[in-house]
N, C-alpha and C positions, 0 to 999 in steps of 0.2 A: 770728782770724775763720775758722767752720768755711769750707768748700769746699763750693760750694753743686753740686747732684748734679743731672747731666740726665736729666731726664722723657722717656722716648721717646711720641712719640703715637702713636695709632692710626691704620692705614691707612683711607682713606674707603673707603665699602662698595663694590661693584662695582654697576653696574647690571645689571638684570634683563635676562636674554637676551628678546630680541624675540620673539614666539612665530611658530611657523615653520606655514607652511601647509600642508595636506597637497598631495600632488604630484596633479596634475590626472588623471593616468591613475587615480589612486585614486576619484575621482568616477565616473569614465568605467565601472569595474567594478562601480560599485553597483546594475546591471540587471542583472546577472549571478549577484546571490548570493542563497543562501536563507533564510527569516528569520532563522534563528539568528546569521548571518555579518551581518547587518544590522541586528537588538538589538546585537550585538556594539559595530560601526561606530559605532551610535547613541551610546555612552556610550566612545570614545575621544579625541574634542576638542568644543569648541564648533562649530566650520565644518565638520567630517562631520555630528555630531550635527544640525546644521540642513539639512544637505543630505541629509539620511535624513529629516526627519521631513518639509520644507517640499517635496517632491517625489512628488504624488500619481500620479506614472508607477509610481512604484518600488514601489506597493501594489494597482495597478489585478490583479495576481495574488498571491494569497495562499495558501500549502502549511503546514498546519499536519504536521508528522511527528513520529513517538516521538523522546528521551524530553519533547518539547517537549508532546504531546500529552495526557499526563496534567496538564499543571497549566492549560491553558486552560477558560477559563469561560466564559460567556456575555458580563460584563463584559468582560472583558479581548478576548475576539474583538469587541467591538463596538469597542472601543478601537481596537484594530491596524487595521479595514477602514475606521474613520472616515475614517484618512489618506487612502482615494482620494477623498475627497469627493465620494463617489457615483458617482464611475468606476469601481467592481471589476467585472471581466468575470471572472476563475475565481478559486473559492471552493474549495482543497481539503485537506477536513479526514479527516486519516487516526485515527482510533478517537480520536476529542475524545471519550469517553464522560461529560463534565460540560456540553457542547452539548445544551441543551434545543430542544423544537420553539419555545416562545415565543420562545427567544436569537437561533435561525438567522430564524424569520419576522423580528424587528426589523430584521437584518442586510441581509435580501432588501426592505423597505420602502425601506430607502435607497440602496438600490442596485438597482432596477429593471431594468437593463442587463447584470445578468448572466447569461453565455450560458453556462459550465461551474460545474456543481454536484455536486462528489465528495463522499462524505459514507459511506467505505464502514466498515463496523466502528463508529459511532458510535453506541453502542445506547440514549445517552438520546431517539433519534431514533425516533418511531413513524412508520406508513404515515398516519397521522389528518395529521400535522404537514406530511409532506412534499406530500399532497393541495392542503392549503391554501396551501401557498409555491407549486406550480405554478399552482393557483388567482389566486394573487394576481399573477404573471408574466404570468397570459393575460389579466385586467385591463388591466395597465400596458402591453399589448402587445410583451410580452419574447419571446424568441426564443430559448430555452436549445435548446442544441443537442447537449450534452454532461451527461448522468446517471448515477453511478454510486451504485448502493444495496444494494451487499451486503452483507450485516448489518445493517439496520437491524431492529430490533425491531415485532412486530406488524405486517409486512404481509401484504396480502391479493392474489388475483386482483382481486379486487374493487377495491380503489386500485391495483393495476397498472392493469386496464382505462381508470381516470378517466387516469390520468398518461399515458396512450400517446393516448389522446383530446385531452388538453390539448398532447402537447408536436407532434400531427398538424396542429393546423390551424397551429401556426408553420412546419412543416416537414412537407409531406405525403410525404415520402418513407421518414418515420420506419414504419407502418407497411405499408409495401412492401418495404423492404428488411429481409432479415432474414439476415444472414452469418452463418455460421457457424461457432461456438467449439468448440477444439479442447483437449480436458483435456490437460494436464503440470504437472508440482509448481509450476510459476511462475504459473498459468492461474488458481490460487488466490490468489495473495498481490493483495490487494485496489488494487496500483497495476504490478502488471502483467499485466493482462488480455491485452496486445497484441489488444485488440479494438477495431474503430472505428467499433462499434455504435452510434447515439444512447444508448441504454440498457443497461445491461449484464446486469442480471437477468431471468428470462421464470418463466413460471410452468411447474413440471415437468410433464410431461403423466403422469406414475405418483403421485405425491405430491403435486401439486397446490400445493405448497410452492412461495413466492416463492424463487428461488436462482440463483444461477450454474447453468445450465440447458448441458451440452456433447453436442456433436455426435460419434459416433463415425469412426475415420480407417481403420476395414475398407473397403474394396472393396465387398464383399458386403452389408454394411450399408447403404452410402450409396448403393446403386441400388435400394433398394426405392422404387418408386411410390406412388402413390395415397395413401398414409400415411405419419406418420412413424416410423421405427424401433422397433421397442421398446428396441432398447437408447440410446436419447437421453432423455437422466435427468440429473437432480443427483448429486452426488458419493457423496449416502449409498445414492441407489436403484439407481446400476448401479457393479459394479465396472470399474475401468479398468487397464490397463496403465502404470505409472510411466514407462516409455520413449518408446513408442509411440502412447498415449492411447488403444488400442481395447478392445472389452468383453470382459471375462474371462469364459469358461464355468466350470460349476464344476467340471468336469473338470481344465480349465487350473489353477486354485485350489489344488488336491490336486495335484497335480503340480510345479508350480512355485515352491514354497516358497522364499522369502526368509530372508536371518537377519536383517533389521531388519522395521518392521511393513507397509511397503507391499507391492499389490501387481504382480506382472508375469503377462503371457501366456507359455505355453510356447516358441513362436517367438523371443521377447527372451532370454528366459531359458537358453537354450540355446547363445547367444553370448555368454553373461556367464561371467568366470572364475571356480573354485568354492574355496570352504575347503578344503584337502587332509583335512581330518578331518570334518567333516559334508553335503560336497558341498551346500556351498548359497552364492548369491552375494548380492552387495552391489548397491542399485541405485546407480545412478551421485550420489543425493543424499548415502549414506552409506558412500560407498568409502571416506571417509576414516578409517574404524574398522578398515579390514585391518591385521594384525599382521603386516609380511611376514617370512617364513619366510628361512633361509640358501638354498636351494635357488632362485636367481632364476627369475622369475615363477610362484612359489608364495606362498600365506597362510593364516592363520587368522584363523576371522573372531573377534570379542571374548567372544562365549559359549564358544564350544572355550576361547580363551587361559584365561578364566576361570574355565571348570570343571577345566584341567589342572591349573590354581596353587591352587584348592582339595583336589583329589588328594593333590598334594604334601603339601600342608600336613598332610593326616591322615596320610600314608605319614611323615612327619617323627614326627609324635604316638605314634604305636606304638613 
């Protein structure tokens, strides 16, 4: 008789680990983050996921920013601000250029209560659209208190004038006060104004052009009387100082040449360190292109560097 052979079994399977909850200070940070960290959040468990979505606090403010901003639609932002269920107080959409005027008015229909409306750089946005969305706030007797419209596409004195009317009788202080902006390369990027203007655009008094509208920081300038400056202009009508913010003569122009394209007044420019070979300096935006030199606190700026090593190169070819 053969020898009969032992079968070994199989072990029984484990049970499934218990799913573990996220840790309460994680909830606690989710006012804290900006959308992207929050879509994120959104699709990491079931109980964040619903505590991002089922929590209309967490949307009552909404920052749309690059590269997030190229792919938002009109859809997809009506999606995102549904979540306040008609609580959004700030709306801000940095260069959404697929944000139509129909998209944003739908947005501002259900949401009546909002007081800040950024919307700078967003060029599918005419002056016609945003008329009709303050139009529809002074209706619903809304109280936006915060506007920012630089770049928007096709506007006029003309819908400035309506919008500074519509946003005075919620806030009559809106035309009395008028503070005044001071140009520096940051003065441009359309979310650091460091302005706490109601509105951030005025119509230029030389070009007549809706714009970021700056105040010069001469002395001389800012006591003229009875009138305002001539040199108080938009970016393209008066030249400014990259340092200092005040008007360039063309004096100053011809004299205080830069080696990258901004420009500076001779006063600035004369405390600035120069290329050892073209005597010309860097402004503080593009210092970082100095080649410094062995001889500490010397440099070349990147045209010298690169007209040398093209020298060479033909001195090599002969």
């Amino acid at each position: 008789m053969l020898p009969t052979t032992a079968t070994t079994s199989a072990p029984p399977p484990l049970p499934a680990p218990a799913p573990v909850e996220p840790h309460a200070a994680l909830f606690l940070a989710l006012g804290y983050m900006r959308l992207p960290e929050l879509l994120a959040c959104w699709r990491v468990c079931r109980l964040l996921g619903e505590a991002v979505v089922g929590d209309p606090l967490l949307w009552r403010r909404v920052a749309v920013e690059p590269p997030l901003s190229a792919r938002v639609t009109d859809e997809v932002l009506l999606k995102l601000t549904a979540r306040a269920e008609g609580k959004l107080r700030s709306l801000h959409l940095l260069g959404c250029f697929r944000v139509s005027d129909a998209g944003l008015l739908r947005i501002v229909e259900h949401n009546p209560c909002v007081t800040e409306l950024c919307v700078p750089t967003c060029t599918g946005l005419t002056g016609d659209g945003v008329v009709k969305i303050l139009q529809l706030l002074h209706e619903h007797k809304g109280n936006i208190n915060c506007l920012r419209l630089n770049g928007i596409s096709r506007m006029s004195k003309h819908h400035l004038d309506i919008i500074m009317s519509l946003m005075s009788n919620g806030n009559p202080q809106v035309q009395q006060d008028r503070s005044q902006l001071f140009y520096n390369h940051r003065a441009r990027e359309v979310l650091n104004t460091n302005d706490d203007r109601p509105i951030d655009v005025d119509a230029c008094p030389l070009c007549t052009d809706v714009r970021l509208v700056f105040d010069c920081t001469r002395d001389d300038c800012r006591k003229v009387k009875d009138s305002l400056p001539r040199c108080r202009g938009c970016y393209f009508c008066v030249t400014r100082c990259e340092k200092c913010g005040g008007c360039i003569s063309s004096e100053d122009r011809a004299e205080a040449d830069l080696v990258c394209s901004d420009f500076m007044c001779l006063d600035c420019w004369l405390t600035l360190p120069k290329c050892s070979t073209c005597n010309r300096p860097y402004c503080e935006r593009h210092e970082n292109l100095m080649v410094p030199l062995s001889m500490p606190g010397q440099f070349s700026c990147h045209r010298c560097t690169e007209l040398g090593a093209s020298l060479e190169t033909q001195e090599d070819g002969y």
